[in-house]
VEXTIDREN-839129 format. One line per field, with one value per residue (C-alpha): x, y negated, z; residue number from 1; residue in three letters. Coordinates in nm, 3 decimals, padded with zeros to 5 digits. Layout:
x: X, ...
y: Y, ...
z: Z, ...
seq: NUM, ...
type: Ala, ...
This chain:
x: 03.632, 03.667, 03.981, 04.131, 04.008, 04.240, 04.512, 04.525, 04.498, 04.807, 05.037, 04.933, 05.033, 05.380, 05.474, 05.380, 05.593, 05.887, 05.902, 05.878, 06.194, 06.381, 06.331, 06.447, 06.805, 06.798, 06.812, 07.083, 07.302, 07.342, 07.451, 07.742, 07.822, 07.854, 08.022, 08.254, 08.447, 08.601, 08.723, 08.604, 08.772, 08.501, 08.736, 08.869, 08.533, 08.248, 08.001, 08.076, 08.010, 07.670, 07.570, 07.665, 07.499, 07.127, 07.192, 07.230, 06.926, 06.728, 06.891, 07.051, 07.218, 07.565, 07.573, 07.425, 07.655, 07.965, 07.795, 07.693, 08.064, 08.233, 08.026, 08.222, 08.487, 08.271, 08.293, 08.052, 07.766, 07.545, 07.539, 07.424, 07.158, 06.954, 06.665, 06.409, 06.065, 05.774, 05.491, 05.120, 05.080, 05.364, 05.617, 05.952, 06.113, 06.476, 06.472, 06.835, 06.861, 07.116, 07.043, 07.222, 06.985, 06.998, 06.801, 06.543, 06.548, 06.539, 06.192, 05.979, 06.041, 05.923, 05.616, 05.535, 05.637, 05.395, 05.113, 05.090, 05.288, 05.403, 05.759, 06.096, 06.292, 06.611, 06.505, 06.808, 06.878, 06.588, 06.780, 07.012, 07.260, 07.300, 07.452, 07.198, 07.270, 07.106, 07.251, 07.024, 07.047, 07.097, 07.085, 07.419, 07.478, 07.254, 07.308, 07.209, 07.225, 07.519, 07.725, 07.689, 07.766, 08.060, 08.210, 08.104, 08.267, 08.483, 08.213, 07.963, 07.610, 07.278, 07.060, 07.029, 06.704, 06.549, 06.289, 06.368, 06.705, 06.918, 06.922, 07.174, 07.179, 07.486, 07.740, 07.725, 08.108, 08.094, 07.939, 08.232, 08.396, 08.127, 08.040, 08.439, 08.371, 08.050, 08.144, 08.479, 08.175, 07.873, 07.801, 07.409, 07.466, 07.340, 07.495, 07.383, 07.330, 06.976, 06.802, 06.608, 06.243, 06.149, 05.785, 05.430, 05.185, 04.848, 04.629, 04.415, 04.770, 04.908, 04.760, 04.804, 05.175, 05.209, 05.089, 05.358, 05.655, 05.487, 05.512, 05.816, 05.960, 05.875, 06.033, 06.324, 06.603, 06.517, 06.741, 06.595, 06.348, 06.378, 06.111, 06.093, 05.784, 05.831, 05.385, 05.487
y: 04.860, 04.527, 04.458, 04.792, 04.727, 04.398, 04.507, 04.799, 04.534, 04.332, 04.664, 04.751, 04.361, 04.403, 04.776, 04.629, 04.337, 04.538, 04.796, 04.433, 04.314, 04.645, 04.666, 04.341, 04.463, 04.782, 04.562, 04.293, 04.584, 04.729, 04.378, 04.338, 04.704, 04.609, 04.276, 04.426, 04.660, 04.338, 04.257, 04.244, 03.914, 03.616, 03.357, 03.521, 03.717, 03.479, 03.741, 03.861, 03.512, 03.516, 03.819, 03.711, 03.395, 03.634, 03.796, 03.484, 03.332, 03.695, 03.695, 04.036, 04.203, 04.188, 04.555, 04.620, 04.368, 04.566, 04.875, 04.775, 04.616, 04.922, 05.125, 04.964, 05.221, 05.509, 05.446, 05.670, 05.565, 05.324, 05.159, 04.856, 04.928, 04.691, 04.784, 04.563, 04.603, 04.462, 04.392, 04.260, 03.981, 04.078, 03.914, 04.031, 04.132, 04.226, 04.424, 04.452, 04.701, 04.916, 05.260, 05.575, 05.811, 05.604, 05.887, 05.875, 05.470, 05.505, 05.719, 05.583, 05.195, 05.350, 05.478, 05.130, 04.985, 05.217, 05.167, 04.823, 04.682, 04.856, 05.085, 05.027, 04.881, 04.709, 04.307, 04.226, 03.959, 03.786, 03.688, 03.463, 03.418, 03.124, 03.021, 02.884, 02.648, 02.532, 02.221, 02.118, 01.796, 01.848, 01.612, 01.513, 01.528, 01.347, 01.504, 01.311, 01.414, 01.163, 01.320, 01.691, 01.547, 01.362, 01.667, 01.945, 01.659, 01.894, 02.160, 02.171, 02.143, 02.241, 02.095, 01.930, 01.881, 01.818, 02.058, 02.181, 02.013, 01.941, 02.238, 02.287, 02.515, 02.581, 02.841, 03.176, 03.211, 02.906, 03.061, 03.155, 02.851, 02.616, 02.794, 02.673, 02.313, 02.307, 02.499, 02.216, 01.987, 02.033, 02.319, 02.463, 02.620, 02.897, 02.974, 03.277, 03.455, 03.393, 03.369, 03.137, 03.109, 03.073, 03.166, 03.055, 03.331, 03.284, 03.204, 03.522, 03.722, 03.550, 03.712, 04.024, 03.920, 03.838, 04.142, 04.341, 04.128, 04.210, 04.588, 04.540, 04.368, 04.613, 04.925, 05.027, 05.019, 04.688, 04.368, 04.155, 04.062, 03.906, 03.761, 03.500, 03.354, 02.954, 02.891, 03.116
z: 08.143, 07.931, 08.175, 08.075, 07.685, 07.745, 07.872, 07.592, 07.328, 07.485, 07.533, 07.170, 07.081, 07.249, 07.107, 06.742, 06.850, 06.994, 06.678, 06.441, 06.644, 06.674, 06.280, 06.216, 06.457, 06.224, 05.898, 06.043, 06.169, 05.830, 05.708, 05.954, 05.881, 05.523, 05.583, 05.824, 05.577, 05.448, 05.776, 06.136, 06.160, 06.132, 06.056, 05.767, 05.678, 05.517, 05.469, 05.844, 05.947, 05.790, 05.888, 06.273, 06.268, 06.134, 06.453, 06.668, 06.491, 06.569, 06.923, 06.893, 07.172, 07.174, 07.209, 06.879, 06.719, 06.844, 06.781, 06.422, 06.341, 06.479, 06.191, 05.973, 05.977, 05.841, 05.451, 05.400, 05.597, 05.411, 05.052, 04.877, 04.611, 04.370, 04.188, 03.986, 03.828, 03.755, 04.066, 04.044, 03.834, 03.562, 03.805, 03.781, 04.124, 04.251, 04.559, 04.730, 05.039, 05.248, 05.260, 05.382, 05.121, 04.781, 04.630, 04.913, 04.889, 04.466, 04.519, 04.807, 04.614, 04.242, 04.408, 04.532, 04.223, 04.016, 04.301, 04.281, 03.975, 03.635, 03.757, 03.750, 03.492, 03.417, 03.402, 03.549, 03.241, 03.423, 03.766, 03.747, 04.118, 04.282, 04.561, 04.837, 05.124, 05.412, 05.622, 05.918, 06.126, 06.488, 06.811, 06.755, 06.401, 06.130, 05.790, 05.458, 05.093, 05.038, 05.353, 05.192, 04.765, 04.915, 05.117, 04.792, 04.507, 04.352, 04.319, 04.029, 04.234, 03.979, 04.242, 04.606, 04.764, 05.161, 05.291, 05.668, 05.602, 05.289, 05.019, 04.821, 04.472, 04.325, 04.106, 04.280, 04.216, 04.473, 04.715, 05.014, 04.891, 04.963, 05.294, 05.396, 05.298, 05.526, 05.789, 05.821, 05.878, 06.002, 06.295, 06.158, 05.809, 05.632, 05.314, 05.100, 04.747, 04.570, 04.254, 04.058, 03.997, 03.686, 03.611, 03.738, 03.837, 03.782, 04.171, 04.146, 04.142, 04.393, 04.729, 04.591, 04.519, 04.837, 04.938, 04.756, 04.947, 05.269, 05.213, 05.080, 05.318, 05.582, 05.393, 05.639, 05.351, 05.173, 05.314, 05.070, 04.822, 04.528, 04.243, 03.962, 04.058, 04.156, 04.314, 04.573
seq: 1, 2, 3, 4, 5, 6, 7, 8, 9, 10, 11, 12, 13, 14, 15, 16, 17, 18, 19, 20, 21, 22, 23, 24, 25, 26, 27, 28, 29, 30, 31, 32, 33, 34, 35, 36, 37, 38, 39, 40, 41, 42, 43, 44, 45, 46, 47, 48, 49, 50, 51, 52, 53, 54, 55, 56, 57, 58, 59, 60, 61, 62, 63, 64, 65, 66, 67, 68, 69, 70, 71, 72, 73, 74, 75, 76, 77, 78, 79, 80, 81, 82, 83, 84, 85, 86, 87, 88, 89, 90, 91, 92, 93, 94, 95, 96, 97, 98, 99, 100, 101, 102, 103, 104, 105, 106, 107, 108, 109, 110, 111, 112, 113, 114, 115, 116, 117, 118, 119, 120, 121, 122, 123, 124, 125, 126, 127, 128, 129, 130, 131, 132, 133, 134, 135, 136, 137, 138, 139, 140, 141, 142, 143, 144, 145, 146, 147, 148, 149, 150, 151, 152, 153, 154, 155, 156, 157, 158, 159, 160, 161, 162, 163, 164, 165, 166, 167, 168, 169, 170, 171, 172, 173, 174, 175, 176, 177, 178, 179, 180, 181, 182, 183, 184, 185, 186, 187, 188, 189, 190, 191, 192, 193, 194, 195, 196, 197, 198, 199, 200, 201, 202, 203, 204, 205, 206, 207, 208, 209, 210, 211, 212, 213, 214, 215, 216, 217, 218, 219, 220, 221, 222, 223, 224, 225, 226, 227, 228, 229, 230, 231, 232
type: Unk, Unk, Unk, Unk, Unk, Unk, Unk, Unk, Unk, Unk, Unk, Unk, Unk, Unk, Unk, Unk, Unk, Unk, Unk, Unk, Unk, Unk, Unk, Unk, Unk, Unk, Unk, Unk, Unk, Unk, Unk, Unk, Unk, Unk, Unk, Unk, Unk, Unk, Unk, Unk, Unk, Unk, Unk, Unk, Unk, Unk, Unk, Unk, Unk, Unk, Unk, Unk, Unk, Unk, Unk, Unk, Unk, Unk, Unk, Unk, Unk, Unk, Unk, Unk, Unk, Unk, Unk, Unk, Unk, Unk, Unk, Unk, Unk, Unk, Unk, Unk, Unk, Unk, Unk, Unk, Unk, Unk, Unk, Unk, Unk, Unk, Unk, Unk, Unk, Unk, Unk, Unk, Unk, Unk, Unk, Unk, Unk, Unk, Unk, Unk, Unk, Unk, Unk, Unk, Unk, Unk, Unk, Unk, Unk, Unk, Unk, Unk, Unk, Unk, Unk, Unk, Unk, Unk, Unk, Unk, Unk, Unk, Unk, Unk, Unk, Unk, Unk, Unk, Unk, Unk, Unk, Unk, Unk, Unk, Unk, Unk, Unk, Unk, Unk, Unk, Unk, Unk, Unk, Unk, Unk, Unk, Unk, Unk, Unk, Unk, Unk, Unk, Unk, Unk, Unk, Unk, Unk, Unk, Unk, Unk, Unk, Unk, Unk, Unk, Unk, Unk, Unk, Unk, Unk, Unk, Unk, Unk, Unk, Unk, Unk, Unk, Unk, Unk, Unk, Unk, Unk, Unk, Unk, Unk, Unk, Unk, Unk, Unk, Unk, Unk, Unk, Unk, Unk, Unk, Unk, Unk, Unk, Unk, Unk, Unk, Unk, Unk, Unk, Unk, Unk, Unk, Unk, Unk, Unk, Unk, Unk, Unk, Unk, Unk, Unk, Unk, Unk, Unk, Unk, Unk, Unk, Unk, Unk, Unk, Unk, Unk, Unk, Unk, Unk, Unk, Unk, Unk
């Protein structure tokens, strides 16, 4: 009995695993759907590139790539929505998602927001976009803070920083631009939009914060999500 107890706790284990990872290759596919309408063509498609190199990171099948890119050509089959509002704490969030309902998506997200935080509102004034970048050192290429200021000179870079690599925060309008210059360089980039963080929450909030990410995060329609909180 304990043998069969086991080996329903390890097939229970690998079907929560297996629905995690099939949800994550839901979520990517809508990106290179979206990215795709502005070309199916990599080289000349930053946002496609992005969007391919999630998948490689997530090991997507190459199926569901082609599958997902061919999408592309139905207009009418998913949209780009924002909403923000404030969660636990009094901490502003921006949730941005692909959805094929945005009615559906506008509901289910302001009954989380009034569960755990105050509603919806408009606090978009309180996000300001950046552009984000990522440059890692690999086992044949060193990267240093000098190497990526002396290849982004003629860009106007708010901040540059190493933690699991060398950050890089700069002028959203930058963004594809930037993404060009690094990508001429060095081979393990990620470039994307983000926000700033600009407020402190206090540490009772913050598990319960945490909290409202996590079931965020798992909502089928929500790519990403946003807050202005900078202790978490």
């Amino acid at each position: 009995m304990a043998g069969h107890s086991k080996f329903h706790n390890i097939k229970h284990r690998k079907e929560r695993q297996d629905s995690k990872r099939a949800k994550v290759f839901t979520k990517i596919g809508k990106i290179l759907t979206i990215a795709a309408r502005n070309g199916t063509d990599p080289k000349m498609n930053p946002s496609l590139r992005t969007a391919l190199e999630a998948a490689r990171r997530a090991n997507m099948p190459k199926d569901n790539i082609k599958n997902a890119i061919n999408k592309a050509a139905d207009k009418n089959a998913d949209i780009e929505v924002k909403y923000t509002g404030y969660g636990p704490g009094k901490i502003a969030f921006l949730i941005e998602g692909i959805t094929d309902n945005s009615n559906r998506t506008f509901t289910e997200l302001k009954v989380l927001f009034n569960k755990y935080g105050s509603g919806l509102n408009d606090l978009s004034f309180m996000f300001e976009h950046i552009a984000l970048a990522n440059i890692k050192s690999t086992n044949d290429e060193k990267v240093s803070e000098d190497d990526v200021l002396e290849l982004l000179a003629d860009f106007d870079i708010d901040d540059i920083y190493e933690d699991d690599g060398i950050n890089v925060i700069a002028n959203f309008s930058d963004l594809f631009n930037i993404q060009n210059a690094l990508e001429s360089k060095f081979s393990e980039i990620i470039c994307e939009s983000a926000y700033k963080t600009t407020s402190k929450i206090d540490a009772e909030d913050i598990e319960k914060v945490k909290n409202f990410i996590d079931i965020m995060e798992d909502h089928d329609d929500v790519q990403n999500v946003w807050h202005n909180c900078s202790n978490i």
